[in-house]
C-alpha positions in Angstrom: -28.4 19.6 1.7 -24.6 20.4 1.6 -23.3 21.6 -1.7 -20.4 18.9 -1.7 -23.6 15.6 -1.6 -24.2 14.5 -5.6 -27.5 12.9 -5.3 -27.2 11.7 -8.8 -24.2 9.9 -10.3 -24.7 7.8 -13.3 -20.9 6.7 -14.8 -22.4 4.2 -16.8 -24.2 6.4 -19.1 -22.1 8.1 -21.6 -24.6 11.3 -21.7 -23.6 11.5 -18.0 -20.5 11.1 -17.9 -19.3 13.2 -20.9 -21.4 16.2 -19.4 -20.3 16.0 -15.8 -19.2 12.9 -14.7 -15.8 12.6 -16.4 -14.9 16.2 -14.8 -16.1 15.6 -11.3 -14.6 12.2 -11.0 -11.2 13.2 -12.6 -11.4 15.8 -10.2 -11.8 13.8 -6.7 -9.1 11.6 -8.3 -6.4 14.4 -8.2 -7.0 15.4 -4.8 -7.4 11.6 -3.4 -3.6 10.7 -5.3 -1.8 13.0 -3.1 -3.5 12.5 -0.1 -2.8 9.0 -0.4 0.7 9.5 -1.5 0.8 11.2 2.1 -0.8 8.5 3.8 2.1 5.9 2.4 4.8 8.1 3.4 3.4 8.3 7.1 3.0 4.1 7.2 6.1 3.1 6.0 8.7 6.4 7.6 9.7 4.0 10.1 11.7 1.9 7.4 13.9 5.0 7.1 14.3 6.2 10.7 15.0 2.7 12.0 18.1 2.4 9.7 19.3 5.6 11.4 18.3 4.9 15.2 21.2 2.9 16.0 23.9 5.7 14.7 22.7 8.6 16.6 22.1 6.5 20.4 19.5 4.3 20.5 20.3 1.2 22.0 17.4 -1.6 20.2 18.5 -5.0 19.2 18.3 -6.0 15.5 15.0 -8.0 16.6 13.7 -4.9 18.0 14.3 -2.6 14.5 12.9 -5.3 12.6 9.4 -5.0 14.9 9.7 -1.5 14.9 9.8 -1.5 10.8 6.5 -4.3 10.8 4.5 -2.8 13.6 3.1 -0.2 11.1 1.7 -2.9 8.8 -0.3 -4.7 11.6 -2.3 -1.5 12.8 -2.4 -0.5 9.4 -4.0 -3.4 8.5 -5.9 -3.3 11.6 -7.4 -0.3 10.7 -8.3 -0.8 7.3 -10.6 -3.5 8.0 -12.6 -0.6 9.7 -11.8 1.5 7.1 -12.5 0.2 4.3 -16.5 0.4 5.0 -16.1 4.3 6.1 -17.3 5.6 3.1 -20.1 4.8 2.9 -21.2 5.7 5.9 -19.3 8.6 6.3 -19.1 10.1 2.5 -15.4 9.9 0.7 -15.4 13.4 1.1 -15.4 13.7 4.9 -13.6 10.4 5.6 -11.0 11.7 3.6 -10.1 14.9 5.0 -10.5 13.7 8.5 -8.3 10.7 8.0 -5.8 12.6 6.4 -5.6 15.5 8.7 -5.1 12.0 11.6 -1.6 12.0 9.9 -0.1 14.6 12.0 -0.3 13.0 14.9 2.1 10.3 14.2 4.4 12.6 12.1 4.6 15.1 15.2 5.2 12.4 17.9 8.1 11.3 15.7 9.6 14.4 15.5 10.0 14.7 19.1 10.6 11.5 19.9 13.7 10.5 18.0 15.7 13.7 19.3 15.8 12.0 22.7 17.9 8.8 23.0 16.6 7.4 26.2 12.9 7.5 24.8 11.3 4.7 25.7 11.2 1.5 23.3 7.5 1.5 24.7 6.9 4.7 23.8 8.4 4.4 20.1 6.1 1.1 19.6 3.4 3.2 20.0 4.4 5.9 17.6 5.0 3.1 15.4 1.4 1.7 15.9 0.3 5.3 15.5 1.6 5.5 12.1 -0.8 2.9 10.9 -3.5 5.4 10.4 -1.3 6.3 6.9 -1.7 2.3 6.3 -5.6 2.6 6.5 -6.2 5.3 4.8 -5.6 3.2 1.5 -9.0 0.9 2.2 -11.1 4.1 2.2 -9.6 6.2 -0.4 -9.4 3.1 -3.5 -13.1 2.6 -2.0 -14.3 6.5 -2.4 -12.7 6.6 -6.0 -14.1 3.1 -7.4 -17.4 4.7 -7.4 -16.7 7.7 -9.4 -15.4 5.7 -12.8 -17.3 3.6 -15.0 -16.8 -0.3 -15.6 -14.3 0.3 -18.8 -11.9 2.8 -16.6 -12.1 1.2 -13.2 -8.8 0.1 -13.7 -7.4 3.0 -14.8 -8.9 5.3 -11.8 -7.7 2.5 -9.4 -4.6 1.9 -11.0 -3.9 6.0 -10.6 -4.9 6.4 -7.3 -2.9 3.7 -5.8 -0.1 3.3 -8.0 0.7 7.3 -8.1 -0.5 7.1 -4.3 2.3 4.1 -3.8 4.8 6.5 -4.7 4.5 7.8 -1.1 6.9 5.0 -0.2 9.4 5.7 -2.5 9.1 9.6 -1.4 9.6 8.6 2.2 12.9 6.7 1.4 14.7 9.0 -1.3 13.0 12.5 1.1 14.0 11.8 4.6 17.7 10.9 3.6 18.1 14.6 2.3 16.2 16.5 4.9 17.5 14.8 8.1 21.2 16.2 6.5 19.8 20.3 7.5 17.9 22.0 10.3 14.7 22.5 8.5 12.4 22.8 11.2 15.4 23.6 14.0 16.2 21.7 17.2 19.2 20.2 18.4 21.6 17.6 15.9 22.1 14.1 16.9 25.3 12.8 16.5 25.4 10.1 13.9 28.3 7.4 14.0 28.7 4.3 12.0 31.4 2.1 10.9 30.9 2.1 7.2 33.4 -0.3 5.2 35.7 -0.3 7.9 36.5 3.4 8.6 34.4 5.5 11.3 32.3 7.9 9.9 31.0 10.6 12.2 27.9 13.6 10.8 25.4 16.0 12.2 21.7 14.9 11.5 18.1 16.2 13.0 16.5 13.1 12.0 13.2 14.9 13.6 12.9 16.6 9.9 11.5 12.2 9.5 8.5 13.4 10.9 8.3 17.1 10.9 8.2 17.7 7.3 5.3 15.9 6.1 3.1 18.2 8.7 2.1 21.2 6.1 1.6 19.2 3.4 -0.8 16.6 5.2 -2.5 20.2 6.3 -3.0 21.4 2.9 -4.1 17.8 1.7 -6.5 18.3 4.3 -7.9 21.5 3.0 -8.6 20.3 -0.3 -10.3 17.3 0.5 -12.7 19.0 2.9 -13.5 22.1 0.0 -12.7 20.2 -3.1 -13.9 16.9 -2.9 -17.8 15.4 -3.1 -19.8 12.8 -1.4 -22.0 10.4 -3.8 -25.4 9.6 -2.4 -25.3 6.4 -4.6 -22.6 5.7 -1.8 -24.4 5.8 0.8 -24.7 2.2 3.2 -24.9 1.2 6.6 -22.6 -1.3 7.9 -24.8 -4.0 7.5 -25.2 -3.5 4.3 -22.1 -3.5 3.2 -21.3 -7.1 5.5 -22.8 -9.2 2.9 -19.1 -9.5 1.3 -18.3 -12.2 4.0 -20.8 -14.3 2.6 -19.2 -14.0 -0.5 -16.8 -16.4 -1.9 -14.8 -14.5 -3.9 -14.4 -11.8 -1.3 -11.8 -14.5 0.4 -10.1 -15.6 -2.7 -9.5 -11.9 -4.0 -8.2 -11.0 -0.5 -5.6 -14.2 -0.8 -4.6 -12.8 -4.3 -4.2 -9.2 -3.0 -2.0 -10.4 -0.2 0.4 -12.1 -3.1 0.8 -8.8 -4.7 0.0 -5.6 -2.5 0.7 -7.7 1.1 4.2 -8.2 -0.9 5.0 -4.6 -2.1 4.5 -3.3 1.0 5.9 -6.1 3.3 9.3 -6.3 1.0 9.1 -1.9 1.3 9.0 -1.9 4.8 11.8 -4.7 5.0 14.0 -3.8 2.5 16.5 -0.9 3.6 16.8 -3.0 7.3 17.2 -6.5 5.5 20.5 -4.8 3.6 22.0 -3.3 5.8 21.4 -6.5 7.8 23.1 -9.0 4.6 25.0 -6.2 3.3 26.8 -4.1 6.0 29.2 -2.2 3.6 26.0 -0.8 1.4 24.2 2.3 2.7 20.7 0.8 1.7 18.9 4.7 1.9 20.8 5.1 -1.3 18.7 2.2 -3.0 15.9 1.6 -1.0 13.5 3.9 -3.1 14.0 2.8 -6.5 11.9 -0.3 -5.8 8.7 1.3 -4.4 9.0 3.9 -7.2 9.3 1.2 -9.7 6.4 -0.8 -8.4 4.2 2.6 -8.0 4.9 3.3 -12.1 4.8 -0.2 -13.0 0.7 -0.1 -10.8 -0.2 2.6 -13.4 0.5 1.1 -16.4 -0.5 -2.4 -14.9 -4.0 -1.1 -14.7 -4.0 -0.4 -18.3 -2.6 -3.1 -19.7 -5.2 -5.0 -17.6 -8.2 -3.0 -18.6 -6.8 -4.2 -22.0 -5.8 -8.0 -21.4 -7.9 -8.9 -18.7 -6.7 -8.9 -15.2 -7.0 -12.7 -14.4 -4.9 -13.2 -17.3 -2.3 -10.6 -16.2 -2.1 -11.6 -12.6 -1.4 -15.4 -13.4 1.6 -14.1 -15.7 2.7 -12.0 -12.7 2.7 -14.4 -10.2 5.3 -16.7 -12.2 7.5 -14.0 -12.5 7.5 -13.1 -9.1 8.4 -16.9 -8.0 11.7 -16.3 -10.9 12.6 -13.1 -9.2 12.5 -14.3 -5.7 14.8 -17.3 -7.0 16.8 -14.6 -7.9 17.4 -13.0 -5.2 17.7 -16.1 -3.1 20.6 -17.0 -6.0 22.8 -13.3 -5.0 22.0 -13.5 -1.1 25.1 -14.4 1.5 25.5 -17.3 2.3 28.8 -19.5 4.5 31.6 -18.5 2.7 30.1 -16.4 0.1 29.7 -12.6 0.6 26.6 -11.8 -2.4 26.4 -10.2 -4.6 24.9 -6.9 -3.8 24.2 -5.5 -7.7 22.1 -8.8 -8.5 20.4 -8.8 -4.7 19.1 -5.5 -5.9 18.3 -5.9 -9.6 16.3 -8.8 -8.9 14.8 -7.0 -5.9 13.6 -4.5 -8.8 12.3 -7.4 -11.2 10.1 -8.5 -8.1 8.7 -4.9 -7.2 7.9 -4.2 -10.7 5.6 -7.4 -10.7 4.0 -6.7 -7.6 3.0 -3.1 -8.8 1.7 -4.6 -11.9 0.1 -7.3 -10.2 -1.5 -4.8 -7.9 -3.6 -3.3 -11.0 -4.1 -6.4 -12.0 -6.0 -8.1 -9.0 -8.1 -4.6 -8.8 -8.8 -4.6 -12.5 -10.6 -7.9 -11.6 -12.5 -7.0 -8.6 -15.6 -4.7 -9.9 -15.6 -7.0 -12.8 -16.0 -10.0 -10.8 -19.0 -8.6 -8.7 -20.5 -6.7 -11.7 -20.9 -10.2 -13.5 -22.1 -11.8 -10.0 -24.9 -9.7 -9.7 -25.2 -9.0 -13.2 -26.2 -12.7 -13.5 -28.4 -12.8 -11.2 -31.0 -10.4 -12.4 -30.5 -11.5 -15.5 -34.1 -11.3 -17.8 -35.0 -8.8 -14.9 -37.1 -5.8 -15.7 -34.8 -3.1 -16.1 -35.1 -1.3 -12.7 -34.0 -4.7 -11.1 -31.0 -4.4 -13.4 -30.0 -1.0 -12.7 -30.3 -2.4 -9.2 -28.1 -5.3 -9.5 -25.2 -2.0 -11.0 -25.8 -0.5 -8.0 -25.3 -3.0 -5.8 -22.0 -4.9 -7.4 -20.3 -1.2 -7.3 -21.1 -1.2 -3.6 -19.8 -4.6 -2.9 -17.0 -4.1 -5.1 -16.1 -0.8 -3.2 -16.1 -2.9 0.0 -14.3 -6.1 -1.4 -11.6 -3.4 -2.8 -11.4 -2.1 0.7 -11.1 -5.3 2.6 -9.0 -7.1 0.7 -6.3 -4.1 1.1 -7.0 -4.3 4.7 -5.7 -8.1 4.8 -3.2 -8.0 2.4 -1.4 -4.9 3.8 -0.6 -7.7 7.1 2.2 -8.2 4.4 4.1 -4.6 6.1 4.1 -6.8 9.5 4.8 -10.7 8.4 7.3 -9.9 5.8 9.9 -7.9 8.3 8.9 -10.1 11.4 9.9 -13.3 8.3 13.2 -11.8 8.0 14.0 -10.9 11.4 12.7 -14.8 12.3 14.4 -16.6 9.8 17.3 -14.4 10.5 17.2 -15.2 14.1 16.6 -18.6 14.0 18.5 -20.1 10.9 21.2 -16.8 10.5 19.8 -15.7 6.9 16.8 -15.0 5.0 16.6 -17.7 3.2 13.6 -19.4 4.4 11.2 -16.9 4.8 11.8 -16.6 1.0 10.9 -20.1 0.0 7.9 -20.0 2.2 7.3 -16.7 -0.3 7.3 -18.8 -3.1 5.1 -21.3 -1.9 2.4 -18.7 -1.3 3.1 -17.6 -5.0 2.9 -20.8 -6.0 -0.8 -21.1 -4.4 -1.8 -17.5 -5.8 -1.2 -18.7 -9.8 -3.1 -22.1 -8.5 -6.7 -19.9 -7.3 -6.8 -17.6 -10.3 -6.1 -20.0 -13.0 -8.2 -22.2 -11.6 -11.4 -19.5 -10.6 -10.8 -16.8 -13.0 -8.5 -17.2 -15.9 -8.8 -20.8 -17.1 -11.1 -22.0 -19.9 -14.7 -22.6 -18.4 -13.7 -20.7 -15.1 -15.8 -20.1 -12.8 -15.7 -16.4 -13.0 -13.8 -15.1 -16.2 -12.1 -11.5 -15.7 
């Protein structure tokens, strides 16, 4: 038996956990946050390198940027809906050091790519497609670390792991700026020219450093999963096991939730630095575009505490409505005939909404293991105690896999919310609609979780 398989793991009991347990799991917790943190970078580098493409050669229609900047989130969705039951069947250990070490391939293949002008927009769709393996990555790692934590710290673990792991995205966007400005790795310069605020402006960039530079650390991340991380027996679950979470009901509600809160953090990260430098011309948007996701990443961690506190149903309904008064916000300061914006409150409301979808995020996982926990709880209710200890084992497995696949649907929000712009853009001249059909969807998001989850007499209360 390999020394990295625990054959017992029992978070539940504080004996256990105060001996071993809490060490172990805090452990695998510190390895999986930068690893992830990786992963994000990865998915979402294309929202910095297709700001730049069009300065240094590269002849793609706005249309084209825009599907180079969603492509990402579809196979990064794609691929979380297999990923997300990996762990299981693979062991959290494995599946992460082998889905991390997947990175390089993408982040070398955009390093060469880019310092070639006439590279095939074929040939960068793919390396954009590639770059979804960073996007599914977060299915299997918030799976692995959901079943090292007890009930009461669920959210906290969770809200670590992803929220600290989120700040890939703003690392990507405030990182790339700087190190496309030297030759880190070597290679030729490209030649960047843009008309910025009416003057010509005219630099040396190696805007292969976008990909190169993220290569030894996704190595070393590698490394330490494979020699520093475990793999839970109590994990363990064929596919067909974990498959019963399409039967379940609240699987499909959760994942409509997620996709209101995660599916819009990522979607309005991928979006942002092309949508203003789209509306806003005179703005540099690499200047601004990381503050949101680093915002929304901070606000994730201390949105799983507050909702280990309050209750994430509660939390999430409270987050919703301020999301619908932040997007009105931003649809107040946009450009319109006649009006330039306003550029300050564009991008303080922009910050409003990304802090509430980061604490939404904890949120909406903070209710997750809760809601399946009860579900099965219930149900062996005035069981002999073997049935009940079951019935733990069981709702931490379905929870794992609910956790996954609802990230797996709601990160679709990196490909809809660019390809929204880029549509409404194209068909009406401004983003304006495809933000009132965001509020709708908010508006249908406070509807299910009052109504399931946080109302008096719900349903499921969490």
């Amino acid at each position: 038996m390999s020394s990295y398989l625990i054959s017992t793991w029992e978070p539940e009991v504080p004996a256990f956990w105060q001996s071993r347990g809490k060490s172990t799991a805090n452990r695998n917790l510190w390895i999986s946050i930068p690893a992830l943190m990786l992963a994000f970078a990865i998915w979402m580098v294309w929202s910095v390198v297709v700001v730049n493409l069009p300065a240094i050669g590269f002849k793609y229609s706005t249309n084209q940027l825009f599907w180079l900047a969603a492509v990402p989130g579809l196979s990064g969705a794609t691929l979380r809906i297999f990923y997300s039951f990996m762990v299981p069947i693979f062991g959290g250990r494995k599946w992460t050091a082998i889905s991390t070490a997947s990175l390089m391939i993408p982040a070398l293949g955009i390093g060469f790519a880019v310092q070639d002008p006439t590279t095939s927009y074929p040939t960068m769709l793919v390396l954009s497609l590639l770059c979804g393996f960073g996007g599914g990555n977060f299915a299997s790692s918030m799976s692995n670390i959901s079943f090292f934590f007890p009930k009461a710290q669920k959210g906290y673990a969770l809200g670590m792991n992803a929220g600290l792991g989120n700040l890939g995205v703003s690392a990507v966007q405030f990182v790339v700026p700087l190190v496309i400005t030297a030759a880190v790795f070597g290679g030729d310069p490209q030649t960047w020219n843009k008309v910025v605020q009416g003057a010509a402006q005219t630099k040396q960039v190696w805007l292969q450093n976008a990909g190169f530079i993220w290569v030894p650390f996704i190595l070393l991340s590698s490394l330490a999963a494979w020699f520093g991380m475990n793999d839970l027996a109590s994990a363990k679950a064929s596919f067909s096991e974990q498959a019963v979470i399409f039967k379940r009901k609240h699987n499909w509600l959760m994942c409509w939730l997620y996709i209101g809160t995660f599916g819009s953090f990522i979607g309005y990260s991928a979006a942002f630095p092309l949508l203003t430098s789209t509306l806003f011309p005179e703005v540099n948007p690499l200047q601004y575009a990381f503050v949101g996701p680093l915002v929304s990443a901070l606000a994730r961690v201390a949105g799983g505490w507050i909702s280990d506190k309050l209750g994430g149903a509660r939390v999430t309904v409270w987050t919703f409505a301020a999301m619908i008064g932040a997007v009105l916000g931003v649809l107040h300061f946009l450009p319109g005939a006649g009006n330039p914006g306003n550029f300050a409150g564009f991008f303080g409301m922009f910050l409003v909404l990304f802090a509430c979808t980061g604490v939404g995020n904890a949120s909406t996982f903070r209710m997750i293991p809760v809601i399946f926990l009860t579900l099965h709880q219930r149900a062996a209710a005035n069981q002999p105690e073997a049935v009940k200890a079951q019935a733990v084992a069981s709702a931490n497995k379905e929870a794992a896999a609910v956790l996954g696949f609802t990230s797996a649907i709601a990160a679709y929000g990196a490909f809809f919310i660019p390809k929204s712009y880029g549509t409404s853009i194209a068909l009406t001249g401004s983003a304006d609609a495809a933000l009132w059909c965001f509020i709708g969807f908010y508006v249908s998001c406070i509807a299910v979780t009052w109504w399931f989850y946080s109302r008096k007499g719900a349903e499921m209360p969490c």
